[in-house]
N, C-alpha and C positions, 0 to 999 in steps of 0.2 A: 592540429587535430582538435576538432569542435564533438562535443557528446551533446547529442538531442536524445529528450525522452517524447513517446507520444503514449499516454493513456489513452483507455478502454474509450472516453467519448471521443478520442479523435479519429478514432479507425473503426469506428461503431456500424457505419456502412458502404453504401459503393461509395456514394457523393462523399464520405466525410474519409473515405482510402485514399481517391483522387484528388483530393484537397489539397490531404498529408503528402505527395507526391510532388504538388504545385512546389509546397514550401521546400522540399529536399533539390527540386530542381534549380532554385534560384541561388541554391550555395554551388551551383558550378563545378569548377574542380578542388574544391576545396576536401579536406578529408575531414571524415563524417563516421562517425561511431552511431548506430542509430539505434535506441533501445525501444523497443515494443511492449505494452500488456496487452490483456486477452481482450479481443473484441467487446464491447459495450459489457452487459452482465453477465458475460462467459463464465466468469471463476464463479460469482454466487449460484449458477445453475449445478457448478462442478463441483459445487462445496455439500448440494444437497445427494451426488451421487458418492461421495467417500464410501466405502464401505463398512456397515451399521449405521448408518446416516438414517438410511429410509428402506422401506423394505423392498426386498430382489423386483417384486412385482408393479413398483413402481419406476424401476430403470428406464424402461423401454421407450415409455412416455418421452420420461428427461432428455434420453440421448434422441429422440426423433427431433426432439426441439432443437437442440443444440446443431444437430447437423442440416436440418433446413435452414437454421439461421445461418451458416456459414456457407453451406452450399448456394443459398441466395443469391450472396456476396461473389462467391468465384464463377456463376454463371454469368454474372453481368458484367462483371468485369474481364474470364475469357470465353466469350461466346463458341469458340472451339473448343467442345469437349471434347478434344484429344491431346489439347494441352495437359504436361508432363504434372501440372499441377494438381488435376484429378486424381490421377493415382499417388500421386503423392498425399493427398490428405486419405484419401481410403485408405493408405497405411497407416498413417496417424490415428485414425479414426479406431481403426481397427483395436490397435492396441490401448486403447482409453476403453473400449469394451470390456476388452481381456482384464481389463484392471481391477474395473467399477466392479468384477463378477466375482471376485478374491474374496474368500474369509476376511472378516474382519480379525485385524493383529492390534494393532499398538493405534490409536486415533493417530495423533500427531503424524505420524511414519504414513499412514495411509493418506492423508489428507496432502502428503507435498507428491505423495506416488501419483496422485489424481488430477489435481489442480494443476499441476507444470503445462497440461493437455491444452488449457486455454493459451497460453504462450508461443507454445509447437505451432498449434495452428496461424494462431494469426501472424506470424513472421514467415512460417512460410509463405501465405499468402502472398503478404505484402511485398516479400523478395522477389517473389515470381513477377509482379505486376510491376515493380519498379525497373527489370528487367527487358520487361515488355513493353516499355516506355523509351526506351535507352539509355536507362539510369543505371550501369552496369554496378553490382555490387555481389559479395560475398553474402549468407547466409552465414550466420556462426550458432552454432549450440554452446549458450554463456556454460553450461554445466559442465564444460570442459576445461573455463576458465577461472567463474569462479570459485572457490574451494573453500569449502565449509568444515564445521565439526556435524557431530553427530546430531547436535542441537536439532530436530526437526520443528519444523513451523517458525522458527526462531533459528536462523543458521550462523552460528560465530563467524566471521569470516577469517580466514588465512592471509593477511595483505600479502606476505612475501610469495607465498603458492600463489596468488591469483596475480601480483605482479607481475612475475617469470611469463604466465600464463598470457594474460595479455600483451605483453609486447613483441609476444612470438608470434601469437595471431593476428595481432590488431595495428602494426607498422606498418602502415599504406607508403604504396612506389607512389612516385610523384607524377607517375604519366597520364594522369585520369582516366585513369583505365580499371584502378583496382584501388579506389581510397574509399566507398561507401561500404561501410557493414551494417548488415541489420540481424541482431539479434538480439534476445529474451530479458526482459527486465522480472523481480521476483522472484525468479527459479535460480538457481544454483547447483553444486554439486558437490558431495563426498569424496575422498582418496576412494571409496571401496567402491563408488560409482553409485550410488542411490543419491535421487534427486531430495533435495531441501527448497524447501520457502523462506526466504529474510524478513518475513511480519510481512501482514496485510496490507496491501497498497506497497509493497516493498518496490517497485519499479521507478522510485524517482531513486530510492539508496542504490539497486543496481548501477544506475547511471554516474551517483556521485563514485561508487567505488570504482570504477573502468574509470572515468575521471581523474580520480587521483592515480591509479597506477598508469595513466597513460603521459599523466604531466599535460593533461587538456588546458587548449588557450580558453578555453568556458566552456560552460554545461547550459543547455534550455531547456525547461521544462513545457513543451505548447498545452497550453492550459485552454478552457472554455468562457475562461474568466479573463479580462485585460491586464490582469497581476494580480499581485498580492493584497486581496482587498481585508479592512479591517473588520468585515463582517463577511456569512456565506449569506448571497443574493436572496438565498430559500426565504431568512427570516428578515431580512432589512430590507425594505424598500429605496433606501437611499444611501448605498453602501463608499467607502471613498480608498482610492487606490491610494497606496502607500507607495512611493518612488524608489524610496531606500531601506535596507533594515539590513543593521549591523548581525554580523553573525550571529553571536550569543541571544539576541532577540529573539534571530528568528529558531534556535535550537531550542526555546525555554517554549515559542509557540507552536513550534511542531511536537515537543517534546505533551503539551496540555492538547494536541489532540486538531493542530491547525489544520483541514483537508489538503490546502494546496500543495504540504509538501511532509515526505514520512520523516516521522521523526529521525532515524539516523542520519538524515542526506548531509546535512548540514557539517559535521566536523570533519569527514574528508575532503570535500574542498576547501572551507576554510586550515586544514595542515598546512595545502598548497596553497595559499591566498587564488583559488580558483573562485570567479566571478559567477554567483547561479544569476540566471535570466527566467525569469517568469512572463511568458508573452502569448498571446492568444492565438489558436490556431482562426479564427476566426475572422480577426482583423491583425495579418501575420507583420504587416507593415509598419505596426506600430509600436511601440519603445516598450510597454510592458514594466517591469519592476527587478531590480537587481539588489541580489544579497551577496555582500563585501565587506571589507573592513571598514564602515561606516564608525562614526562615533556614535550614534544616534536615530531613530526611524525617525524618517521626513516624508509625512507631516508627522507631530505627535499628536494620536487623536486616540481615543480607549479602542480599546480589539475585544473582540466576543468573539468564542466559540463555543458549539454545542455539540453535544454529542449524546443521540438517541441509543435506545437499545440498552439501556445499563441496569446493573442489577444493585443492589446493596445489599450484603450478606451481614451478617453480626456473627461474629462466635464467638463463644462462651464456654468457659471452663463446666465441664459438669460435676466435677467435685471440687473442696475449698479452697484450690490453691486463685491467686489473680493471672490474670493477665503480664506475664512476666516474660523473661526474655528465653528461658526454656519454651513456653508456648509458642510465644513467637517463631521459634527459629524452627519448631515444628511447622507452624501454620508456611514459614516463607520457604520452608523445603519444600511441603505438599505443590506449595504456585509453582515455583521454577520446575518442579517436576511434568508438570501435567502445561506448563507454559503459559498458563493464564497472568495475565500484565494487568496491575495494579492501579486501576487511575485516579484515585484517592484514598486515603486511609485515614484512618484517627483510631484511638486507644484509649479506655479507662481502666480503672482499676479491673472490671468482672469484664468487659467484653472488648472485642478487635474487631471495627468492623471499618471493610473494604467495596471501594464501587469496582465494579469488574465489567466488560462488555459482555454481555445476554450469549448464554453459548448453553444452550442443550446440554449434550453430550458431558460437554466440561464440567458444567453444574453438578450432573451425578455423580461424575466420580469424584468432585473435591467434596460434594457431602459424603460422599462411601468410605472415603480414606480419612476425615475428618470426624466423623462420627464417633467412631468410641470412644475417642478423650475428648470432643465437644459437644457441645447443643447448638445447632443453626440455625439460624432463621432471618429469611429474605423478602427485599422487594422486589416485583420487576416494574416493566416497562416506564424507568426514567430518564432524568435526561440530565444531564450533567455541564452545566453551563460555567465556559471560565471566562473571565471579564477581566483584563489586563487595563490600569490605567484606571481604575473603576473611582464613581461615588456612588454615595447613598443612593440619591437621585435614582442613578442612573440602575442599580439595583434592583429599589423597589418598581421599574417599570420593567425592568425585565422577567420580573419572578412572577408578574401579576396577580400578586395576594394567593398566590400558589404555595402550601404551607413546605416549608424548609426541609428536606429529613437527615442535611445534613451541610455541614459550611465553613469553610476554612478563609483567613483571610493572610496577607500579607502588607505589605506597605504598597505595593504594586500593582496585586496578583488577587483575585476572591476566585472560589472556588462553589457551587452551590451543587445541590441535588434535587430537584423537584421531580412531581410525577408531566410524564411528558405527553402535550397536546396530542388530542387525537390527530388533528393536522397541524400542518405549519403552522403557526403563528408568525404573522409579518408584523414589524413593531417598526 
């Protein structure tokens, strides 16, 4: 059993569905777990329809959007509109209407009820056409399989429940007749049946955990990149593929925020010394990058990453006590409450202050519930730059005399906070 993952850009349109199809074809009869995200910017359109997001009057818009983009997609790919596919997504569709029109309840709860929509769609799609090709496979709704807590937007997982789960469904006959599954990367599912999300970009950890409860010979991830590069192409002009990287490397880089892969992917396959493949859907022939029990990443070259969108909050006691571990444990109940992930921190004596990714909604309520025992005050739009392997040097060209507002370092590891280019910056 082989687990493929394909992100949002691989299945973003007809050419790049048909691509995805090319590569699933050339594994034959081999058994094949195939996990899917939503179409190209499916979730960030469905993230602006949660409900309280934006107001009623501006739905209509969003969902016109959403469904021209995908309706594009299944007319060119089944020029018979009377394939079973059409009415299949009017149902889907359907009920993502019914959702987005809901009272606003609990953010979190509302945002996995809504976002799951981009998932549903595009696997079905994909099942349909891969069908339609003579690639016979199962459609699976993971939310049957994998099994969460309440946790929304952040879903614990259940290994033993999603275990049981998957090997009931996901045991493929040997007669290539019934070994391809395609289903949901992200989305998840409750005992009481309400859908969850496992973090942002959760679809590579969907894959690593059916991976491990399936006892997978390897995981790929088909990426748009040739592997595991020690920079994102965005800001380096001349960026250099990494061959190898030892587990724990690469959990400390997904963990600071590395795009290629979500932070949780990583310890479930390494329990099972499962092999991750990092390979291109673009040039699919090519060797790509694998994370193993390595001793060491080959080459060793410094790693950067950046991450836009971030905020710096400070809070401060408003009467004389410090910054003590009562505040704290205040301030770290409020995060875990409301699920907001902490991507740096430092502390003094009078204030705590934390970078956090730019989030509306979330912003409000953690000043509303923070508010009477503190005083807050924020930056936005920065950018959070970590440099693994780092020197000075290499430092001051990355910050470009861009003044600090915040910077942690380690023997390894620096950590910085600037305000962030209006555009890219290529270095």
């Amino acid at each position: 059993m082989k687990v493929f993952k394909f992100g949002g850009a691989s299945v973003n349109s007809t050419s790049a569905v048909r691509n995805m199809a090319e590569i699933v074809r050339h594994y034959g009869c081999e058994s094949l777990v195939i996990v899917v995200s939503a179409m190209g910017k499916t979730t960030n359109r469905l993230e602006q329809l949660v409900p309280g997001v934006r107001p009623l009057g501006e739905h209509p818009a969003l969902l016109e959007q959403l469904r021209d983009y995908h309706l594009q997609i299944i007319r060119e790919l089944f020029p018979n509109q009377q394939h079973p596919v059409y009415s299949q997504f009017d149902i889907l569709f359907g009920q993502l209407q019914t959702q987005v029109a809901k009272q606003p309840t609990n953010y979190n709860f509302d945002y996995d009820q809504t976002v799951c929509f981009g998932e549903l769609l595009s696997t079905t799609i994909i099942s349909h056409y891969l069908n339609s090709i003579g690639l016979n496979n199962q459609w699976v709704d993971v939310r049957n399989v994998i099994r969460t807590d309440n946790h929304f937007r952040e879903g614990i997982v259940d290994f033993d429940a999603t275990s049981k789960a998957a090997q009931a469904v996901f045991m493929a006959d040997k007669d290539c007749h019934n070994n391809i599954f395609v289903t949901q990367g992200f989305i998840a599912g409750t005992a009481d049946k309400y859908t969850t999300t496992l973090g942002r970009e959760g679809s590579d950890y969907s894959a690593a955990i059916l991976s491990y409860c399936l006892n997978a010979e390897s995981m790929t991830i088909w990426k748009d990149v040739p592997g595991f590069l020690n920079a994102d192409p965005k800001y380096f002009r001349n960026t250099i593929k990494i061959e190898e990287i030892p587990y724990n490397e690469a959990i400390e880089l997904a963990y600071y925020g590395a795009s290629v892969i979500h932070p949780k992917t990583v310890k479930p396959i390494q329990n099972k010394d499962i092999v991750l493949n990092i390979r291109s859907f673009v040039t699919p022939e090519a060797e790509g990058s694998k994370i193993g029990p390595y001793d060491s990443i080959h080459p060793l070259t410094p790693l950067y990453i950046f991450k836009n969108n971030q905020t710096l909050l400070s809070i401060l006691p408003k009467d004389f006590s410090f910054i003590a571990e009562d505040n704290l444990h205040t301030i770290f109940a409020t995060l875990a409450n409301l699920g907001i992930r902490v991507n740096l921190m430092q502390n003094s004596a009078l204030s705590f202050s934390i970078c956090i990714d730019d989030n509306e909604m979330l912003l409000q309520q953690l000043q509303q519930q923070l508010s009477a025992q503190f005083r807050l005050r924020y930056n936005r739009g920065l950018q959070l730059i970590t440099i693994r392997y780092y020197t000075q040097q290499i430092i001051d060209h990355i910050v470009s005399g861009r003044p600090i507002l915040l910077q942690q370092r380690s023997r390894t590891t620096t950590q910085i906070l600037v305000q962030q280019h209006d555009d890219h910056h290529s270095f």
